[in-house]
One Martini backbone bead per residue (centre of mass of N, CA, C, O) as a GRO file, in nm:
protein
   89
    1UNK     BB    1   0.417  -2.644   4.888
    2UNK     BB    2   0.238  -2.314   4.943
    3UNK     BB    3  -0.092  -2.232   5.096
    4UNK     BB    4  -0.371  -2.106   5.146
    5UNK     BB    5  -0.601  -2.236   5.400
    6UNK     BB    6  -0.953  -2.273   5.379
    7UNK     BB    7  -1.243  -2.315   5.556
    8UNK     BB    8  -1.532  -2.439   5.485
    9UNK     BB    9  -1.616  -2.206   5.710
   10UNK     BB   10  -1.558  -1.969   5.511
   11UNK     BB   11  -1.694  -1.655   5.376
   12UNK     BB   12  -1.590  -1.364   5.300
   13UNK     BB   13  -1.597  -1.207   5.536
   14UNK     BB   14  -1.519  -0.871   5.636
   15UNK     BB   15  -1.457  -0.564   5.621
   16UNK     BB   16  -1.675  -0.316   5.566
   17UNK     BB   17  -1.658  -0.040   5.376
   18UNK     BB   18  -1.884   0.101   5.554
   19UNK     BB   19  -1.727   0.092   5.810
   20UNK     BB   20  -1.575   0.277   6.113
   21UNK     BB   21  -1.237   0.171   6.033
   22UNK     BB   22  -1.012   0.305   5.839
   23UNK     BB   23  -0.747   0.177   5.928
   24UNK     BB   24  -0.793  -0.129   5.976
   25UNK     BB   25  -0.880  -0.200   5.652
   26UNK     BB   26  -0.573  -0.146   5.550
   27UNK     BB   27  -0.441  -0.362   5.776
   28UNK     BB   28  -0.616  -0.612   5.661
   29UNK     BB   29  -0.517  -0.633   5.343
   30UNK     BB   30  -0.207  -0.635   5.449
   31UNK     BB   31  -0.229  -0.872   5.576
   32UNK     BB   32  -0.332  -1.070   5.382
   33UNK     BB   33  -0.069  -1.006   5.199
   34UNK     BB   34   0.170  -1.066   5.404
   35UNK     BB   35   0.046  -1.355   5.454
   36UNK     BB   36   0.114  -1.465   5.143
   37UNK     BB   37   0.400  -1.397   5.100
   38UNK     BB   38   0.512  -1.572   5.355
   39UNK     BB   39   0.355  -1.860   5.259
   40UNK     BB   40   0.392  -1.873   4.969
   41UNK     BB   41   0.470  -1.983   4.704
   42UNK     BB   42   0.508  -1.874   4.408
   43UNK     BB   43   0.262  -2.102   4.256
   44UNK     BB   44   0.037  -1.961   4.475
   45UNK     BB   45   0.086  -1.606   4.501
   46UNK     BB   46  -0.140  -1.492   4.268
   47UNK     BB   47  -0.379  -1.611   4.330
   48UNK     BB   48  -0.430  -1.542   4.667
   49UNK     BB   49  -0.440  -1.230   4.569
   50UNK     BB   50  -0.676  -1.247   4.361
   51UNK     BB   51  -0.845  -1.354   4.628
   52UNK     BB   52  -0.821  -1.101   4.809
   53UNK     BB   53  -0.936  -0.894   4.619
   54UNK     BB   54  -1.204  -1.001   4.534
   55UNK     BB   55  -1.299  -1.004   4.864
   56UNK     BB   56  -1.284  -0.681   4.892
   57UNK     BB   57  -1.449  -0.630   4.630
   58UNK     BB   58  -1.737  -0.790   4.770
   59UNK     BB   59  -1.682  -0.548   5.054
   60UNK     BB   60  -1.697  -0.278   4.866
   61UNK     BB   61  -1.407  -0.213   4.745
   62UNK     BB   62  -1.198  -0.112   4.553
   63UNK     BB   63  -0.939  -0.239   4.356
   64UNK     BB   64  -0.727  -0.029   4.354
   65UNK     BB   65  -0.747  -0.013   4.674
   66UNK     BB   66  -0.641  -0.268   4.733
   67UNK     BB   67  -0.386  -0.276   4.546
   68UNK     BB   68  -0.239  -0.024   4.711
   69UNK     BB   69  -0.248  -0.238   4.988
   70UNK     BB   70  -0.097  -0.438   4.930
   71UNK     BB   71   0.178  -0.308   4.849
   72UNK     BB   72   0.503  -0.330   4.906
   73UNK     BB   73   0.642  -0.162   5.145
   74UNK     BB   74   0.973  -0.044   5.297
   75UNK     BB   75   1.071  -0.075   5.577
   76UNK     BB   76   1.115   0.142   5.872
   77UNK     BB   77   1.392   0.239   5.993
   78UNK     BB   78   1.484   0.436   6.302
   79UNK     BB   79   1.662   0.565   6.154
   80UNK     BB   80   1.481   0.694   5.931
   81UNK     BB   81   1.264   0.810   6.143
   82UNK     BB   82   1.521   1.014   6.258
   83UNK     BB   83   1.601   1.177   6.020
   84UNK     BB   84   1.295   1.322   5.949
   85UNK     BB   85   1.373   1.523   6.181
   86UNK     BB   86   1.525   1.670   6.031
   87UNK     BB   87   1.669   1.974   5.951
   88UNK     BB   88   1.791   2.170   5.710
   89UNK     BB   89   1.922   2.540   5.634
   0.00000   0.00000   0.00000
């Protein structure tokens, strides 16, 4: 069984909402969460998950835009991202 351990010296303290990094920020809660999907077991990864979102909305984030940027989207491979490219009329 695996979860997320947290340092005792770790604040929760992350990139802040008013921070002038916009695309890192979004880039930074998705880190985190795709982190704790790929590390923790079942029964430890929506309490993580719930810990991620606690800590982006302590450090100024709305909840819902947290969790807009957590949810897993699907990868695109070369192929599909070559085919948005074509255009057929």
């Amino acid at each position: 069984m695996y979860s997320v351990h947290y340092k005792k010296t770790h604040t929760n303290i992350n990139v802040k909402k008013r921070s002038n990094h916009p695309e890192s920020k979004r880039a930074i809660i998705k880190g985190f969460a795709d982190r704790a999907k790929a590390l923790c077991d079942e029964k430890h990864l929506a309490e993580e998950l719930h810990n991620i979102e606690d800590v982006f909305v302590a450090n100024g984030y709305p909840r819902e835009a947290v969790r807009r940027f957590m949810e897993q989207r699907p990868q695109q491979t070369k192929e599909s991202k070559k085919n948005k490219r074509i255009v057929e009329l």
